[in-house]
N, C-alpha and C positions, 0 to 999 in steps of 0.2 A: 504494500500500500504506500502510496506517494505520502511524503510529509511534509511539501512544502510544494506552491506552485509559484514559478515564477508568471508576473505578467506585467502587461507592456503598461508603460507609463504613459501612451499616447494613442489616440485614434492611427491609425495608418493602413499601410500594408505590409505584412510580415514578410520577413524573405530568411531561408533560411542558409544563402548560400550568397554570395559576396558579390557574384556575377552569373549567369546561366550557366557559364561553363565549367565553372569552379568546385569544388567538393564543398557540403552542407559544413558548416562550424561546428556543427557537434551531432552525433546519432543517437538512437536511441541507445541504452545502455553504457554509455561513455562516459566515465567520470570527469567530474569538472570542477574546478576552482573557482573561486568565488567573482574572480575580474574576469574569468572566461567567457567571450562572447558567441550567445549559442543561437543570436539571430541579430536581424537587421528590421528597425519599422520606417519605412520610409513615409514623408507627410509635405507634401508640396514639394517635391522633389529633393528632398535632404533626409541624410538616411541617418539615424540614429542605433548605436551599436545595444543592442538588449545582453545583460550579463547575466549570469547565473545568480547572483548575489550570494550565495555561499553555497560551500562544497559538497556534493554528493554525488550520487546516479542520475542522470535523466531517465529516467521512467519509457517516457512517452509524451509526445508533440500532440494535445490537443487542437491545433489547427493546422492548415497544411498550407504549404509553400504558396505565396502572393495570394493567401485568403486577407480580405479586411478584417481588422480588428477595430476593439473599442477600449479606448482608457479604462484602465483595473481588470482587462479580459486575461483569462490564464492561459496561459502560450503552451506551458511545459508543465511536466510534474515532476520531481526532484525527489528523492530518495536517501536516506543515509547510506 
């Protein structure tokens, strides 16, 4: 069971990989650090880096690559 969700700070569009051709920042089951960036929301053309904020497993991606989000929406779920 996840223990923490990370979510984005802004309305946007999620991205979860830096450029189309690029490999995703983080996968499912990948441990991650806490400044690790495990997506991107972009909002009027400027992309803002989404961090893990503390360390664990990612679980699993609640939304999927360039779906929109909304301010306080849970992206990820996070795991000890």
């Amino acid at each position: 069971m996840a223990d923490k969700t990370i979510d984005s700070p802004m309305p946007g569009t999620f991205y979860r990989r830096s450029s189309p051709d690029a490999d995703p920042f983080v996968a499912e089951g990948d441990t991650v650090q806490a400044d690790d960036v495990i997506g991107l929301v972009e909002i009027m053309k400027s992309f803002h880096e989404i961090k893990a904020g503390e360390s664990g497993v990612v679980q699993r991606f609640l939304v999927e690559n360039e779906d929109a989000v909304e301010a306080g929406q849970a992206l990820a779920e996070l795991a000890d």
